[in-house]
C-alpha atoms as one frame of an Amber mdcrd trajectory, in Angstrom:
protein
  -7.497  -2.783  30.380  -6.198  -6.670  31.330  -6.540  -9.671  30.152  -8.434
 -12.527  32.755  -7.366 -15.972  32.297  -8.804 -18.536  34.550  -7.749 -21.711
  34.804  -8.367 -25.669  36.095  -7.411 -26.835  39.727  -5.271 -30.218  39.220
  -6.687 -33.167  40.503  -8.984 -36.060  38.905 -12.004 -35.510  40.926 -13.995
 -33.136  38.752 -17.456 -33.388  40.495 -16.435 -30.453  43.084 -18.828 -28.636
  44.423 -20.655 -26.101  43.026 -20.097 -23.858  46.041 -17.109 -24.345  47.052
 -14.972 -23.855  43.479 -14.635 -20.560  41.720 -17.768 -20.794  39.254 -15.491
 -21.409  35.821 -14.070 -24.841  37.578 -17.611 -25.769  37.709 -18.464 -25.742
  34.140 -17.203 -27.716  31.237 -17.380 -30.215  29.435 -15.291 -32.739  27.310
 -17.475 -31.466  24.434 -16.466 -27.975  24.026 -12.623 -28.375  25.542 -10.714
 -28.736  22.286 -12.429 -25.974  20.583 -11.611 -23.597  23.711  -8.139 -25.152
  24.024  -7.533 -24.326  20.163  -7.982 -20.627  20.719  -6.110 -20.829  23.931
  -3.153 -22.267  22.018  -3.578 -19.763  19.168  -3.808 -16.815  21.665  -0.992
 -18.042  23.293   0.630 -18.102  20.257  -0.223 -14.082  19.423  -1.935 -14.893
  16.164  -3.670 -11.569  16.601  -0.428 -10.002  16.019  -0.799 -11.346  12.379
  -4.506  -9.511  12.197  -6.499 -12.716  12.592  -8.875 -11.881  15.177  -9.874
 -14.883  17.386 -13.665 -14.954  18.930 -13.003 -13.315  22.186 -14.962 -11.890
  25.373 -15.082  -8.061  25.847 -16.039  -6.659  29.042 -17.890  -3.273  28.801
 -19.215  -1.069  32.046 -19.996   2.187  33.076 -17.927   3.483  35.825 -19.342
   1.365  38.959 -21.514  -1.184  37.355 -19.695  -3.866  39.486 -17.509  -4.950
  36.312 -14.413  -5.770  38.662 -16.521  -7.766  40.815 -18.071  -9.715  38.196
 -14.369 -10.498  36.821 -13.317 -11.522  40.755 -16.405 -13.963  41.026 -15.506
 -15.930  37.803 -12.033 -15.710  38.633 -11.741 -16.404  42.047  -9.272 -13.561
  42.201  -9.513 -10.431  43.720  -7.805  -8.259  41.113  -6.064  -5.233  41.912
  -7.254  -1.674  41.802  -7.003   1.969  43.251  -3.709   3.775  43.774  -2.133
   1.025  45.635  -2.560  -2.253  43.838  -2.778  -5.873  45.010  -4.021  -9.390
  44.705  -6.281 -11.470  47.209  -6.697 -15.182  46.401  -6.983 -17.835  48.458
  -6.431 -16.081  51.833  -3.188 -14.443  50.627  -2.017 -11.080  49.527   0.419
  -9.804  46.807   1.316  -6.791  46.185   1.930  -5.473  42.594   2.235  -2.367
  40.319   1.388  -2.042  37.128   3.709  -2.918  35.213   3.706  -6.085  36.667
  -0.313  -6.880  37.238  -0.464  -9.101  34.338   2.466 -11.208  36.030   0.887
 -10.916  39.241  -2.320 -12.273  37.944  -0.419 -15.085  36.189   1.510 -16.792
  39.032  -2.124 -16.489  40.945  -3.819 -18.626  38.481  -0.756 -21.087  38.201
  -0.821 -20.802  41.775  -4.296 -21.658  42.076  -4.280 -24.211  39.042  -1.653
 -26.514  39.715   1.006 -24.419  37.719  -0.908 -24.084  34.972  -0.920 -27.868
  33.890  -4.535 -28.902  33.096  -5.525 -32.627  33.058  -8.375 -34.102  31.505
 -10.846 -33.346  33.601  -9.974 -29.422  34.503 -11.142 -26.475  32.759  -9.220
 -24.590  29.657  -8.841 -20.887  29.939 -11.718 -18.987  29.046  -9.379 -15.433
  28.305 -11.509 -12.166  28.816 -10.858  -8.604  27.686 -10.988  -6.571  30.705
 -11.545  -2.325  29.318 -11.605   0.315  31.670 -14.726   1.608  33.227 -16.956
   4.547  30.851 -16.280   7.762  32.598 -17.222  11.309  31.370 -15.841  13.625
  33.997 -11.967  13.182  34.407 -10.792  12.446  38.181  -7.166  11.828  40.109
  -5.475  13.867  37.126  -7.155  12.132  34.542  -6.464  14.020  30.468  -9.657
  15.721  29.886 -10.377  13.994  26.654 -10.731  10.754  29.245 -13.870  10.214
  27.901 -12.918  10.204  24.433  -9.723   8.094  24.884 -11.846   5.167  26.551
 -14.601   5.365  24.148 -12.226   4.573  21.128 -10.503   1.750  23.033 -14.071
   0.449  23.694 -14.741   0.658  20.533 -11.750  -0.991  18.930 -12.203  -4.026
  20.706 -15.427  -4.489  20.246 -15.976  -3.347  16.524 -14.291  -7.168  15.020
 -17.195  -9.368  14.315 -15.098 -12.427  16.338 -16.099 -10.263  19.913 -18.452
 -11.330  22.462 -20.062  -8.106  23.777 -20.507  -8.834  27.591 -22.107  -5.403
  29.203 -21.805  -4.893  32.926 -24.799  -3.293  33.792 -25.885  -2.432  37.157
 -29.844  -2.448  38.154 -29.872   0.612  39.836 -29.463   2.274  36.237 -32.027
   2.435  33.737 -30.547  -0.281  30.855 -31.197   2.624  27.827 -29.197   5.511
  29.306 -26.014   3.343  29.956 -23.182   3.904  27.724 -21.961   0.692  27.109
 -25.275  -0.393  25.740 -24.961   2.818  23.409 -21.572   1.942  22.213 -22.667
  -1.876  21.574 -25.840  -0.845  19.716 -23.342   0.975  17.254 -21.221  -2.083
  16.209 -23.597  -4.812  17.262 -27.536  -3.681  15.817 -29.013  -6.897  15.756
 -27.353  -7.997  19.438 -26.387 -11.316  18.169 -23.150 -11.007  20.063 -24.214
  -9.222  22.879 -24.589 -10.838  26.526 -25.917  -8.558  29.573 -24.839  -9.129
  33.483 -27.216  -7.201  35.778 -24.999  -6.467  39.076 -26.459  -5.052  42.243
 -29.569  -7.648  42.126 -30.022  -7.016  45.883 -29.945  -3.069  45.705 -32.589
  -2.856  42.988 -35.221  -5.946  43.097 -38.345  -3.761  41.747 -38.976  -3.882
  38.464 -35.818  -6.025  37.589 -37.691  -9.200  36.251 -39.760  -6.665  33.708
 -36.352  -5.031  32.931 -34.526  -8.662  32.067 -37.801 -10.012  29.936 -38.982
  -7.182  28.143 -35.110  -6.708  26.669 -35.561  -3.043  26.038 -32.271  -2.760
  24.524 -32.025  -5.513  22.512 -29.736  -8.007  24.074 -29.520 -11.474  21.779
 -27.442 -12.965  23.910 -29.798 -12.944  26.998 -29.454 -11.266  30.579 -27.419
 -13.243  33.560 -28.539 -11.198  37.243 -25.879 -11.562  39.880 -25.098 -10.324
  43.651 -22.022  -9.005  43.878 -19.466 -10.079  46.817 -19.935  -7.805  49.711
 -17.285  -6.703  52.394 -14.882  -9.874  53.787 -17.496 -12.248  52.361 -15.309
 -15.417  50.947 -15.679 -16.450  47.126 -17.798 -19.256  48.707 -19.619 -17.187
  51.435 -20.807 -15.189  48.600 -22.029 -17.940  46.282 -24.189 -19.003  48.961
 -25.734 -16.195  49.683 -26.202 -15.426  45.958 -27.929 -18.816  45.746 -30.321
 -17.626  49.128 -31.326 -14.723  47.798 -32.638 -15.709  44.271 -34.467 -18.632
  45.846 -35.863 -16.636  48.818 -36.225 -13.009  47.771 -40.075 -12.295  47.297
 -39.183 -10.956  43.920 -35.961 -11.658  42.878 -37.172 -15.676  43.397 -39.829
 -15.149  40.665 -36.626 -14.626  37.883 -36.075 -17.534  36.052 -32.792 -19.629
  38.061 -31.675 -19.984  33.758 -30.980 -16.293  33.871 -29.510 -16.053  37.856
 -26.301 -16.562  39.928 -22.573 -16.365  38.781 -22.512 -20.399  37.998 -24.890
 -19.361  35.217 -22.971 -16.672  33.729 -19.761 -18.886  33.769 -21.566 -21.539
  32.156 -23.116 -19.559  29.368 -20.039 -17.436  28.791 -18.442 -21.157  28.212
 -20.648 -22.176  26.061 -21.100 -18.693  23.988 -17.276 -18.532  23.147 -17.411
 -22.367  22.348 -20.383 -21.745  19.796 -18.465 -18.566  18.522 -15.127 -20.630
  17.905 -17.069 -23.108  16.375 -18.661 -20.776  14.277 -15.697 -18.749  13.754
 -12.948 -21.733  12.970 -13.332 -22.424   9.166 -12.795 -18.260   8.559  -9.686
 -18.544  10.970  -8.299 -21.657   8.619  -8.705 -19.526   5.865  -7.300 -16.337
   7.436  -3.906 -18.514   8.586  -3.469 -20.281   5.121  -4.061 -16.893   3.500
  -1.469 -15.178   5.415   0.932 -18.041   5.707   1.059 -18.374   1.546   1.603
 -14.687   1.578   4.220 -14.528   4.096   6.349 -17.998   2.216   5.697 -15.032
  -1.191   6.667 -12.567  -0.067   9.730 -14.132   2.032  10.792 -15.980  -1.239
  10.504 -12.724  -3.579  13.184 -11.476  -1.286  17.099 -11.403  -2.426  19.303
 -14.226  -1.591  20.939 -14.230   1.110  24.723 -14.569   0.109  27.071 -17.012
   1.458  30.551 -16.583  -0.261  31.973 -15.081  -3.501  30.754 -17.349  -5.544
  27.070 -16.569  -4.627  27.486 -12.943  -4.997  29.003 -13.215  -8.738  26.250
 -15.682  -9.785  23.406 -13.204  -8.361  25.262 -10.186  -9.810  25.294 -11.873
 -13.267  21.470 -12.870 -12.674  20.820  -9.415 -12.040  22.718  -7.782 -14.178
  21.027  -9.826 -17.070  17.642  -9.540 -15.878  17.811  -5.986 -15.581  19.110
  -6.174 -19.509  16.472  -8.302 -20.419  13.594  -5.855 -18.677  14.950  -3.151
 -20.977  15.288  -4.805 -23.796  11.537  -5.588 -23.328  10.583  -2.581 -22.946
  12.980  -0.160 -24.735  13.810  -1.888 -27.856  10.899  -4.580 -28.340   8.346
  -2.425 -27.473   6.993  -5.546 -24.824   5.351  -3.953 -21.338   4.052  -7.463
 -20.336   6.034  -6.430 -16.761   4.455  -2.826 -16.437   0.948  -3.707 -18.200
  -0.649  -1.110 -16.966   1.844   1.698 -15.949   2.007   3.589 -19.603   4.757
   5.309 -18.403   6.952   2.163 -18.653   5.617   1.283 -22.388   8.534   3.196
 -23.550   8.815   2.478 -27.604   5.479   4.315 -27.664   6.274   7.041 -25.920
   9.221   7.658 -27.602   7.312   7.091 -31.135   5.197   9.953 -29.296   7.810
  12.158 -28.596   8.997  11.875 -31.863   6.287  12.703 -33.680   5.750  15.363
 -31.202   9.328  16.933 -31.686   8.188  17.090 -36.145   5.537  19.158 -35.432
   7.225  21.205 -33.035  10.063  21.558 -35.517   7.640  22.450 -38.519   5.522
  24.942 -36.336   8.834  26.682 -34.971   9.773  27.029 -38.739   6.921  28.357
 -39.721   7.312  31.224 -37.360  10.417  32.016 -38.618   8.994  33.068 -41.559
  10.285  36.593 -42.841   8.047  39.556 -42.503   9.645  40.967 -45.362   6.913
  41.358 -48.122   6.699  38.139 -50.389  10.160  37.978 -52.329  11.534  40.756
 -50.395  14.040  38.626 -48.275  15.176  37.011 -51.609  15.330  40.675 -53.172
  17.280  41.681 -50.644  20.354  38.687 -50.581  20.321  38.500 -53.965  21.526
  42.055 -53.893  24.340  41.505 -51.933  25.662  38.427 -52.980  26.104  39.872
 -56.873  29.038  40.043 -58.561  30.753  40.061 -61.514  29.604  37.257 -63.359
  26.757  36.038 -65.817  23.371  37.574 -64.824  21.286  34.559 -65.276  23.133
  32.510 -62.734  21.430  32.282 -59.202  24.736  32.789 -56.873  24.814  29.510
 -54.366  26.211  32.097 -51.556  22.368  33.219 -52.137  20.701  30.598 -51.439
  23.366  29.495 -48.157  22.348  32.458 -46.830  18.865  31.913 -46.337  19.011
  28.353 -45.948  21.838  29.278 -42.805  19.354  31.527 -41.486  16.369  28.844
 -41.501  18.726  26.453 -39.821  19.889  28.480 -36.968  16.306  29.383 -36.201
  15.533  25.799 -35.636  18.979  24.940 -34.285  17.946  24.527 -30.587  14.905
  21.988 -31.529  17.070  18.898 -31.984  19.357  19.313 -28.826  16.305  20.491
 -26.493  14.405  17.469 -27.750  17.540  15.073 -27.169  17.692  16.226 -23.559
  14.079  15.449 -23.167  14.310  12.356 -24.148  17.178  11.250 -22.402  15.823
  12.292 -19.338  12.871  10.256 -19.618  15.278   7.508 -20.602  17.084   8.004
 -17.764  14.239   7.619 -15.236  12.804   3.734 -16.676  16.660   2.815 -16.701
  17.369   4.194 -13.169  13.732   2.384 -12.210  14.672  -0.751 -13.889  17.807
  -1.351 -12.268  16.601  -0.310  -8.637  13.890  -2.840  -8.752  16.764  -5.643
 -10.278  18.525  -4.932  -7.372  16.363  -4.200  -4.657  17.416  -6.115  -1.822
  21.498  -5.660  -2.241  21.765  -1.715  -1.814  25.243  -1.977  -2.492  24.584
  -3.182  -5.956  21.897  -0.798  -6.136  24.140   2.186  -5.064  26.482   1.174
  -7.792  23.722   0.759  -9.783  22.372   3.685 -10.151  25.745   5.746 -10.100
  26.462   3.814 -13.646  22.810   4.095 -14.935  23.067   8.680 -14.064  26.625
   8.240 -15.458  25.905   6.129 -18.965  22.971   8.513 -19.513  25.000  11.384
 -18.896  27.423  10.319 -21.749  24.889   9.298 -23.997  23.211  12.605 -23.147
  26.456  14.309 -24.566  26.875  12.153 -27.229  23.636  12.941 -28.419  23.716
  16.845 -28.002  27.148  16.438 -30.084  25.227  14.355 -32.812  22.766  17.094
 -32.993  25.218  20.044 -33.085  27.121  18.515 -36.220  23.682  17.390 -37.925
  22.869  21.434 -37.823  26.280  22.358 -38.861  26.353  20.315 -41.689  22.931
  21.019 -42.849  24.209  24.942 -42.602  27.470  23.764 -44.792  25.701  21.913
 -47.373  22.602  21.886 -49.254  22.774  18.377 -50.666  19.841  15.902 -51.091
  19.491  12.953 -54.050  16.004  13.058 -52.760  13.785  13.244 -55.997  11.151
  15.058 -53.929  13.459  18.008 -54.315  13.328  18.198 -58.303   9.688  17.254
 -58.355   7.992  20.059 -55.686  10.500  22.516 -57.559   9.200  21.938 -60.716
   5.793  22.244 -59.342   6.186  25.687 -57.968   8.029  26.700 -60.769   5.340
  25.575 -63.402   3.275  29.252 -61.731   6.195  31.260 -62.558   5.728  32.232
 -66.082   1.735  33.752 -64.715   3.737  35.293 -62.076   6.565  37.236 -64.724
   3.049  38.069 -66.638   1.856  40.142 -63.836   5.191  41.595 -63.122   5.665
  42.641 -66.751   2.314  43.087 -67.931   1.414  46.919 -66.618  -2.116  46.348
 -67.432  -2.792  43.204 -65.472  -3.569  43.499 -62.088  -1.145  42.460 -59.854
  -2.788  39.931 -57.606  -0.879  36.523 -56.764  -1.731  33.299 -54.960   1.575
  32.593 -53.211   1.969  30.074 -50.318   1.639  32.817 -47.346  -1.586  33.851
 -49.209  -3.222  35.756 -52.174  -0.944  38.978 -52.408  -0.987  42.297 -54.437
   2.525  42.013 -55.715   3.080  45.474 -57.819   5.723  46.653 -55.805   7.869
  43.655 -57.190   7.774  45.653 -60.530  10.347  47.921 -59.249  13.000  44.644
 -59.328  12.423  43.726 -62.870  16.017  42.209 -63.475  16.070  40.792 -59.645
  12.388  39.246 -59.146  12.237  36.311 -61.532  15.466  35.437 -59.720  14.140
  35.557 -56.521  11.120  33.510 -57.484  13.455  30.711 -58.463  15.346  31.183
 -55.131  11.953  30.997 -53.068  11.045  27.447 -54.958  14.562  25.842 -54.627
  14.384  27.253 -50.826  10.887  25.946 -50.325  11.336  22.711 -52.492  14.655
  21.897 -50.028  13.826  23.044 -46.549  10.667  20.215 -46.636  13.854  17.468
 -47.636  16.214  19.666 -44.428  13.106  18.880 -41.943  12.563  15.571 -42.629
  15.838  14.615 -42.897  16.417  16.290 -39.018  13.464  14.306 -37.782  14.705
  11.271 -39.368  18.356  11.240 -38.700  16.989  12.132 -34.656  15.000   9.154
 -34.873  17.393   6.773 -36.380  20.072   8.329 -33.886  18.179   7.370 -30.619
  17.190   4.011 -31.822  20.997   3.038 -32.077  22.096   4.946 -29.211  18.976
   2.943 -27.197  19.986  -0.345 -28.489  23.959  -0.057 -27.920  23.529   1.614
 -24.688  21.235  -1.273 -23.522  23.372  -4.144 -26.059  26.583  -2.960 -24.092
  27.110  -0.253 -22.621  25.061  -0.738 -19.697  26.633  -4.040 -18.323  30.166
  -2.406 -18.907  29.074   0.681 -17.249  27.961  -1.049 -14.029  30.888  -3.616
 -13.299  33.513  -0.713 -14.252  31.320   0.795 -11.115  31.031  -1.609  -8.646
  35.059  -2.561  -9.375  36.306   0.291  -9.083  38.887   1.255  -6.819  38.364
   1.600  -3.188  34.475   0.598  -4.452  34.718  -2.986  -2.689  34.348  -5.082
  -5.523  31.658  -7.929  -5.644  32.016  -8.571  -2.150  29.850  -5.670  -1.358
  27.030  -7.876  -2.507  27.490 -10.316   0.983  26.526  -7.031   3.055  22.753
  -7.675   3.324  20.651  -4.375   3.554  19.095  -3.912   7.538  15.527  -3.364
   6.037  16.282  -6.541   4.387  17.654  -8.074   7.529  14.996  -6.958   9.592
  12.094  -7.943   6.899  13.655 -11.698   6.744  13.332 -12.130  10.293  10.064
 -10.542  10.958   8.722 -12.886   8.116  10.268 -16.220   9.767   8.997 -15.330
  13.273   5.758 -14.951  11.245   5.839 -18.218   8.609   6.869 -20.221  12.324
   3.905 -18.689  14.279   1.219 -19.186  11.246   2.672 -22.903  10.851   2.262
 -23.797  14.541  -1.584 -22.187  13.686  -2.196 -24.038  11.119  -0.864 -27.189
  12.995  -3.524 -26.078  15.948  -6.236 -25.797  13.866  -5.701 -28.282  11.624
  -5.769 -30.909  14.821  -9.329 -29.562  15.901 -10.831 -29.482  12.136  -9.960
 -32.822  12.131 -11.581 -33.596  15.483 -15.172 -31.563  14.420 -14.688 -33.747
  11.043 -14.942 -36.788  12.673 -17.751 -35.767  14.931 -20.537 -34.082  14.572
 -21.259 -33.161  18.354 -18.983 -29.771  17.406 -21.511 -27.938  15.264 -22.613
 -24.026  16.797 -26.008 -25.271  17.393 -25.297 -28.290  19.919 -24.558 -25.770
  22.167
């Protein structure tokens, strides 16, 4: 696979003779120069590298269709090939290998050309994709997937919509069976952008006229029938003879001369890539602005490059307060305007969620706790052994401790589980806030993110701590001046007087709606001087542990809220310059140490912003030209 370049001969005489220049020097025209000369200069330039794909000429062929020879006749150059490879142009011979062929084939054009310095009247390079000949059965040590290999080359060249399609087809073939044509068909349906060469003219006359004009294989482009060079025959020698054969040939003459002879194809592959680059020009404008105002984006979202101290502390503190800002947005305002649509990141709902979450969790987990002592029994039972020698209508507080300590502790792991859980989701939008901050300066963001693990480790503590006292105290005391309390025991006490009646009453059946369920409660009539304690026990217990749950899910709530603002308010600024000044840490002159990625990103975007602006300057010039004439339209040509 090479690239062909052919190029003008100095000099101001451009009326040379048709057979004696190599066919390309013979036609052009002032009209389509500048538009060939644009792409020339953006080639040049490897805007392809930035995925703008510039109208180009593919060369297709089966395996000895005559492609090389085609590609010598235009050229004037006979390019090298076969295990030991060379150049032949103008009676010389230069060795090459291939690593150097494209070399090779450069100083032969600027050999040929005058240096490469084209004046008015010479001819721009027309630049030609040169892909290696379809072969099926693998030769000289070829892989055996050869096939395969070539055909996805092939194809990748010739798939952009900006490719001329020019098959190499030889007439000793039938046109339908060749592979190229197959491949072609696949990207190209219509053959809009598809140009045929029939090689071997003089080894196959019959039946090549029908072949060329009944188009069998739909070719938009048109067919172009050549000799090909044979033996020592000069560049010239074989033009001439060419030109005899399609004017004396009984029926080759009968083809139309439009369709015949190399000085055709040159011409019309001139004029085809001109008409593409015409057509193709306002898309490549828009392709180069689009990537050029991404490039100057992206290059500007990325960090400052620091100078001196002075620098680093001002984009520390801009950092540092931005980062701040984000989670004050998001953590403590409930605002997700900078993660609209990652939910994750809308974090004073989730929390509100979790929340909410955790006081069911904590209601369902008491509710399993539930005794499976018969109703009263538990009560029966501690009331038993926390007598003494005292009054025996007073309901001993020991009594009611004990139960409530035994609710407590079977609900004591809720609050510091759910703490955890919601530190560590805490801990992953803090850790994600900061990164992104300080993308860019991975110092900082080292640093960083060792303060952000660290604060949320303490606050992790503190918060387990929090949690531990909240249970112990609700185990020390039962204390509310919640009114709740007075009212919902009043309530279930306003059923106890039915309930005594049933107890006392032998000749009432014993049958009880209690709040596990309607019961037959007749074995409580063995506890007559115990039971209408232990109802009033149950309805303080009941009446209270509704206040102890709320109160937990509250004080949790009211907990993380302050913890989320202060750690945010303060203790995460603190947290990070106590890291990055820390001893043996480096201080804020870590911050001048620009990333590599970083580095490496800057650079590869300047090398990029300078090639697209030298584009733009290109095309710009010839937009300007086509806008002031109208000679530069597709269809002139």
């Amino acid at each position: 696979m090479g690239r062909l370049s052919c190029n003008a001969v100095n000099g101001e005489d451009t009326k040379l003779a048709l057979l004696k220049t190599p066919a390309l020097l013979t036609n052009y025209n002032e009209q389509i120069r500048p538009l060939l000369d644009a792409v020339d200069q953006l080639r040049h330039l490897q805007v392809m590298k930035e995925g703008i794909q510039l109208p180009t000429i593919v060369v297709v062929g089966d395996q000895s269709s005559g492609k090389s020879s085609v590609l010598e006749s235009l050229a004037g150059i006979s390019l090298p090939r076969g295990q030991e490879l060379y150049l032949e142009f103008q009676g010389k011979t230069v060795r090459t290998d291939e690593t150097h062929i494209s070399e090779a084939i450069s100083n032969a054009t600027d050999e040929i050309a005058g240096n490469g310095k084209v004046k008015k009247q010479g001819v721009p390079d027309l630049t030609m994709v040169d892909l290696p000949g379809i072969t099926r059965v693998p030769v000289h040590g070829q892989p055996e997937d050869i096939y395969e290999q070539i055909s996805h080359i092939i194809m990748e060249y010739i798939s952009p919509q900006e490719s001329i399609i020019l098959n190499v087809l030889s007439a000793t073939v039938d046109f339908s069976t060749c592979e190229s044509i197959r491949m072609s068909q696949k990207v190209d349906k219509t053959g809009e952008r598809s140009l045929a060469v029939v090689t071997k003219a003089d080894n196959a006359p019959e039946g090549l006229l029908e072949k060329v004009t009944a188009d069998d294989v739909n070719i938009g482009l048109g067919y172009v029938c050549v000799r090909n060079r044979i033996g020592d025959e000069s560049y010239e020698e074989a033009r001439m003879e060419e030109a005899r054969l399609f004017e004396s040939h009984p029926l080759l003459s009968r083809i139309d001369k439009s369709i015949v002879g190399i000085p055709v194809l040159a011409q019309k592959l001139v004029q085809i890539q001109a008409t593409s680059i015409a057509k193709c020009l306002p898309d490549i404008v828009k392709k180069i602005n689009e990537k050029l105002n991404q490039n100057v984006a992206d290059l500007n979202k990325l960090p400052q490059n620091l100078a001196s101290i002075a620098d680093a502390m001002t984009s520390f503190m801009r950092i540092l307060g931005s980062a701040k800002e984000s989670l004050r947005k998001i953590l403590v305002r409930g605002e997700f305007d900078e993660y609209p649509d990652e939910v994750e990141m809308h974090c004073t709902a989730r929390l509100a969620e979790m929340l909410s979450e955790f006081s069911k969790e904590l209601k369902s987990k008491s509710d399993k706790l539930t005794t499976k002592d018969k109703f009263l029994m538990e009560e029966i039972k501690v009331l038993e052994e926390t007598k003494a020698i005292e009054l025996p209508n007073f309901l001993p507080r020991t009594a009611f401790l004990t139960i409530l300590q035994r609710k407590v502790k079977g609900i004591s792991d809720c609050p510091t589980e759910f703490v955890q859980k919601v530190w560590n989701y805490i801990e992953e939008v803090v850790v994600r806030v900061v990164a992104f901050h300080s993308e860019g300066y991975p110092q900082l963001q080292s640093s960083a993110r060792r303060a952000a693990y660290n604060l949320i480790l303490k606050m992790r503590e503190r918060s387990i701590d929090r949690m531990k006292e909240m249970i112990e105290m609700e185990k020390l005391a039962d204390y509310t001046c919640n009114p709740e309390y007075l009212s919902t025991w009043n309530s279930l006490m306003a059923s106890q007087p039915s309930f005594m009646t049933l107890i006392t009453d032998l000749s009432k059946t014993p049958i009880f709606s209690t709040d596990i369920g309607v019961l037959d409660i007749g074995y409580l009539r063995a506890y007559p001087t115990l039971v209408q304690q232990a109802f009033d026990l149950r309805s303080k217990l009941r009446a209270y542990w509704e206040i102890v749950l709320r109160r937990l899910v509250d004080s949790v709530g009211l907990h993380l809220v302050f913890s989320v603002q202060n750690m945010v308010n303060k203790e995460i600024e603190s947290e990070i310059v106590n890291e990055l000044m820390a001893p043996n840490k480096g201080g804020i002159e870590r911050l001048l140490e620009e990333s590599p990625s970083v580095v490496i990103k800057r650079e590869k975007l300047n090398k990029s912003i300078k090639l697209l602006k030298e584009s733009k300057e290109v095309v710009s010039k010839i937009m300007d030209r086509i806008s002031d004439h109208d000679d530069y339209s597709p269809s002139s040509y």
